[in-house]
Structure formats: C-alpha cells, structure tokens
C-alpha positions in Angstrom: 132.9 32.6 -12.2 133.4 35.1 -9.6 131.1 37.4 -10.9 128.1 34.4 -11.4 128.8 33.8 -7.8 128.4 37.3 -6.5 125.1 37.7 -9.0 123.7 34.3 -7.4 124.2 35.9 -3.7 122.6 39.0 -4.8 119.8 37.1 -5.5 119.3 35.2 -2.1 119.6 38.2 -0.3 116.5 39.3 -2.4 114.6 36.6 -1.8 115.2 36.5 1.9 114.5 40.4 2.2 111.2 40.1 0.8 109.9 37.8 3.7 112.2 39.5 6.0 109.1 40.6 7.4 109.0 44.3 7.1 106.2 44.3 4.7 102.5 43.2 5.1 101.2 39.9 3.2 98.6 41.2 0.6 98.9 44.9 1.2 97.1 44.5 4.8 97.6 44.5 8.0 97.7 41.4 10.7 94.3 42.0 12.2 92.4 43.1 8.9 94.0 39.4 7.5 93.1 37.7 10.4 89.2 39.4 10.0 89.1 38.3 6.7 90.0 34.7 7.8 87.2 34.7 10.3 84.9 35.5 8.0 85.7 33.3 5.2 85.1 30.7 8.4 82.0 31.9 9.1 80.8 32.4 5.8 81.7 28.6 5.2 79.6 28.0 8.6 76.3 29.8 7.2 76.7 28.2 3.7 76.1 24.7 5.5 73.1 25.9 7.2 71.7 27.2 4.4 72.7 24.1 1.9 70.6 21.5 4.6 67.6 23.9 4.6 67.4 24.1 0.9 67.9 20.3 0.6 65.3 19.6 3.0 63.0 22.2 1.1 63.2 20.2 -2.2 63.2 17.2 -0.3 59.8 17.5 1.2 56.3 16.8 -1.0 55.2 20.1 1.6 56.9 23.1 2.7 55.6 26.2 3.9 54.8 29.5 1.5 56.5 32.3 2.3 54.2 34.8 0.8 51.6 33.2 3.2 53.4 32.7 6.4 55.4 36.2 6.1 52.1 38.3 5.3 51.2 40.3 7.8 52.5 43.5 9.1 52.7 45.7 12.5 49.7 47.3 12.9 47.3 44.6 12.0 47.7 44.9 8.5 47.5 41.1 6.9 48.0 39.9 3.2 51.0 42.2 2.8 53.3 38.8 1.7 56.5 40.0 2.1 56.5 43.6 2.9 58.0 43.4 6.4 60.9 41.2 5.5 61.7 44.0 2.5 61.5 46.8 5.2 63.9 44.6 7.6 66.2 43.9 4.7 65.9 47.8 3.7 67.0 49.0 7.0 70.1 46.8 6.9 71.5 47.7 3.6 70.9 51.1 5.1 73.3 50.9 8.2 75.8 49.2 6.1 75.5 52.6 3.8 76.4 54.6 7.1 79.1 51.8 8.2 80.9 52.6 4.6 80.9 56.6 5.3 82.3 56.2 9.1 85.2 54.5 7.0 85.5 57.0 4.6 85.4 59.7 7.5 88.4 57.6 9.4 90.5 57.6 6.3 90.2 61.5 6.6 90.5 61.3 10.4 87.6 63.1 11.0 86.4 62.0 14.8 83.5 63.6 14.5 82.9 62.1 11.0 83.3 59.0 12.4 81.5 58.6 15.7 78.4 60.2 13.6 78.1 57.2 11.0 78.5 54.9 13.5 76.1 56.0 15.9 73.5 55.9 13.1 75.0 52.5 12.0 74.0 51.1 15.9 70.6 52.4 15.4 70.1 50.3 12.1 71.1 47.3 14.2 68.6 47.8 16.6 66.0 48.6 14.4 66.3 45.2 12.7 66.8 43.6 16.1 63.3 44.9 16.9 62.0 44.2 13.6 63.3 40.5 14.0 61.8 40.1 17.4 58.5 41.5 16.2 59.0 38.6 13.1 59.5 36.1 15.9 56.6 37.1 18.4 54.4 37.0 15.6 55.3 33.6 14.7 55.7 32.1 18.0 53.2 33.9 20.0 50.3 34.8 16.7 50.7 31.7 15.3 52.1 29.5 17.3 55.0 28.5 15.2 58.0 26.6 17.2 60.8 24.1 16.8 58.8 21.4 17.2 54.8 22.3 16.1 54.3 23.8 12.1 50.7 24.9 11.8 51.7 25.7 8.2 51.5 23.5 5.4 50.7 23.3 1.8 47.9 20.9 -0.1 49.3 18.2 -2.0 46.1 17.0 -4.1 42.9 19.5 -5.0 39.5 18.9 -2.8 36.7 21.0 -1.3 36.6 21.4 3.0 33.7 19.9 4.8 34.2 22.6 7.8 35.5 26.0 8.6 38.1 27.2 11.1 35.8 30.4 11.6 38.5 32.3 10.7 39.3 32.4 6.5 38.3 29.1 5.8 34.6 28.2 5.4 32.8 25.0 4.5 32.7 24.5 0.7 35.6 26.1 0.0 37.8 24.6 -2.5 41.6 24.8 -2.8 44.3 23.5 -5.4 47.1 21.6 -5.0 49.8 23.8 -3.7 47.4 25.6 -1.8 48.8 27.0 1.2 47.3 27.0 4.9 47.4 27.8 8.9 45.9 25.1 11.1 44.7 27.8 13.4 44.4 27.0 17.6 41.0 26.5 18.8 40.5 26.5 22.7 44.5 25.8 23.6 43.6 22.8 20.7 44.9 23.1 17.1 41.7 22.4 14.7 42.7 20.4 11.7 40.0 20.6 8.8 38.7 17.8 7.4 38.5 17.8 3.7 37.4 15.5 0.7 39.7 15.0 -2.1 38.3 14.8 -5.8 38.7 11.0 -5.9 36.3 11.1 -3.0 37.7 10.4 0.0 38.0 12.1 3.2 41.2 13.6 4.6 42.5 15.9 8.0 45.0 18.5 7.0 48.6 17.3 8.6 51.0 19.9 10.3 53.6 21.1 7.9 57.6 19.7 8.4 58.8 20.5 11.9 61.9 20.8 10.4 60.9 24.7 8.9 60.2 26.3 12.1 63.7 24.6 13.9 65.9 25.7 10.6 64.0 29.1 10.6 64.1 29.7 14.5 68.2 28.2 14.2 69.4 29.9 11.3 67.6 33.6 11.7 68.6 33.4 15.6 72.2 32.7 14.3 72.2 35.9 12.1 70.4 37.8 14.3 73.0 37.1 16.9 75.7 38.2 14.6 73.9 41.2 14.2 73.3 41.8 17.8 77.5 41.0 18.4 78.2 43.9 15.9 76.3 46.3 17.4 77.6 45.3 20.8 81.5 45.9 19.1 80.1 49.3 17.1 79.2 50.5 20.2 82.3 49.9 22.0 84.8 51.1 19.2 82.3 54.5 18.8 83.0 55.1 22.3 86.8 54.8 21.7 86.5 56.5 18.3 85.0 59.2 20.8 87.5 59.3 23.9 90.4 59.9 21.4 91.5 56.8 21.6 92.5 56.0 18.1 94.1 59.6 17.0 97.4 59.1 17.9 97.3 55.5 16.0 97.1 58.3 12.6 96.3 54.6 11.2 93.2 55.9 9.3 91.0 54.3 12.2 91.9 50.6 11.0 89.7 49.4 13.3 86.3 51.0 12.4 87.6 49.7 9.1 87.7 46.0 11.1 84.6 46.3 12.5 83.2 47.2 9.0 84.4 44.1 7.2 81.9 42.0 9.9 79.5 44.7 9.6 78.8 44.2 5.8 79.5 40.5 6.1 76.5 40.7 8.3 74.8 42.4 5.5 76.0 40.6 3.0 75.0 37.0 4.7 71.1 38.2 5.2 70.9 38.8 1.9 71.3 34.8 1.5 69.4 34.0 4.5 66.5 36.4 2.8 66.7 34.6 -0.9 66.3 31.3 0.7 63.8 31.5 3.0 61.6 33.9 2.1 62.0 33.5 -1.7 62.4 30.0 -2.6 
C-alpha cells in the first residue's frame, strides 16, 4: 500500500513538472507562438475577403476579364494579358528567397549574413510597392477604373456595333458573348456603344459591377499595406541586426526569424489574392 502511494505521488509531481513552466509549448518561444497566432488571425481575415469576391464573381451574369483589364505593360506595351502581374508576383517570391537566407545566416550568427539578405529583401518590397502603384495609376488614372465607376464589362448575348469608340472598336464589328470590353472616356464623358443584338434589337453597353473595382482597390490595398508594414519592420530590425543589437541575445536572431514568418505570410497570401483575381 505504501509503496502504491509513493508510486501515485511520483506521478503528480510529473505531471505538475511538465507545466511547471520551464519549457516552451510546441518547441517555440512566446513571441514566435504569439506570431503565429496573429497570422492564423489574419489569414482567417483575408480568407473572408477573398470568399465575398469570389461569390460575387459567380454571382454576377458580368464580370470583368482579367486577361483584358491586366494587359498592358510599362512602356506602352498593350496586349501583354498578364505579364506585369507575373513580374510583380516574381519579384515577391524573390524577396521571400532572400528573407529565408537572412534566417539561415542568423542561425549561424553571421551579422553580416544577415543585414545583407535583408537589405535585398526591403528592396523586393519596394519594388512591388512601385510595381503595385504603377498597377493602380494605370487603372485609376488610364482607365479610369474606381470604387464606384467600372468601364469594364463583358457581352452577355452576340451582336454587331453600330459605332466605334475611335479607339479599337469600329463600326461593324462583331463580338461573341463573353466578349470583353473598355467603355473608353470621351471629352471628360464616358461613350457607351450602341450595338444590335442578333434578334435585332438595339442595345448601349452597361458599366461592368462596381463591386470589381471596390473589392479590387479594398483587397490589393489591404495586401499591399501588409507589404508596405513589413518593409517598414525589415527595415527597423536590419538596423538593429546592424548596431549589434541582437548578438549578445546568442538566440540565433529569433527575431529576423519573427519578422520572416509575416514576411512569407505576406508571400504566401498574394499568391491567393493573384489566383483569384487575376485568374479566375
């Protein structure tokens, strides 16, 4: 009896040393589990956005093609559908390349190592800022895309136009259902075509759903802010990683490790944000 008694004590002293705690829960530590929590928040946060945007998509009898409205390209290139977006989604995958060898060159605590990668991480950042705001001018500015006003649209039913926009549209041309299009501004004055159907009758082309250029302008803005916040935090932990800050820590630099969890979050996020709008 005495000896079950002793065995049973034993045992609670176990139990109660194992959440004594002296270790940390999952093998990290508190501020790479609270990181982690924020994210899964987040991630939760852009999931919503992204659900309503495809509902609304597949909701609507139009919707804007993103191989037409994402054509052109810096330098006056047009018809390029898709080749900027690819080139913005490039450079990002790219600085989270550089983000993962600034870790690697913490867990050796290499200084140098580190405050290298991250330097050229900050420039990937910026370079898809400025790619983004060149996306956004061109929109806003080109083709005078905003929350409220969607010159694009797409043709529901097949018919022939009785007038040209003296831009790619001419008179006579014919277009299929599905077939996408850019009520172009004429004189401060958006010009919508007039157009006869093959049952006959005569028909204006209609703005597209406002609700593409406020989800697009909402949910791009959101990431792009994101983005903008990690290069803000890069920066600032580079320039600690650089005074010395971190070397007596001998931690591994845990927190460029941190800041490289959001980092490919960031990354990992556009990716989404990139299938659904530009592919779907």
């Amino acid at each position: 009896m005495a000896t079950d008694t002793h065995i049973a004590e034993h045992e609670v002293q176990d139990t109660g040393s194992a959440w004594s705690g002296g270790q940390e829960p999952f093998k990290a530590s508190y501020g790479k589990l609270m990181m982690w929590y924020f994210l899964v928040s987040d991630a939760f946060t852009f999931a919503g956005f992204l659900i309503a945007y495809g509902s609304l998509r597949f909701s609507m009898p139009t919707w804007p093609v993103p191989d037409f409205v994402f054509s052109t390209f810096p330098g006056g290139f047009h018809h390029m559908p898709l080749i900027f977006v690819t080139v913005m989604t490039f450079i990002l995958i790219l600085s989270s390349v550089t983000m993962v060898r600034a870790v690697q060159e913490g867990h050796r605590e290499n200084k140098r190592g580190v405050v290298k990668w991250m330097a050229l991480t900050i420039v990937g950042g910026l370079m898809f800022l400025g790619c983004q705001a060149w996306e956004w001018t061109t929109l806003i500015a080109g083709e005078h895309t905003t929350i409220l006003t969607n010159p694009f649209g797409t043709h529901i039913e097949a018919g022939t136009y009785m007038e040209g926009d003296g831009h790619d549209i001419k008179e006579g041309d014919t277009f299929d259902a599905g077939a996408p299009y850019l009520i172009h501004q004429v004189d401060g004055e958006f010009k919508q075509l007039q157009y006869k159907t093959e049952a006959g009758e005569v028909k204006q082309q209609a703005f597209g759903p406002k609700a593409f250029g406020a989800l697009f302008f909402f949910i791009t803005g959101f990431h792009g802010f994101h983005v903008f916040s990690g290069v803000l935090f890069l920066l600032i932990i580079m320039i600690n990683v650089a005074s010395g800050l971190y070397v007596k820590r001998k931690n591994g630099y845990e927190m460029v490790e941190k800041i490289g969890l959001y980092w490919h979050f960031v990354d990992l996020v556009w990716v989404f944000v990139f299938l659904v709008f530009y592919l779907l």
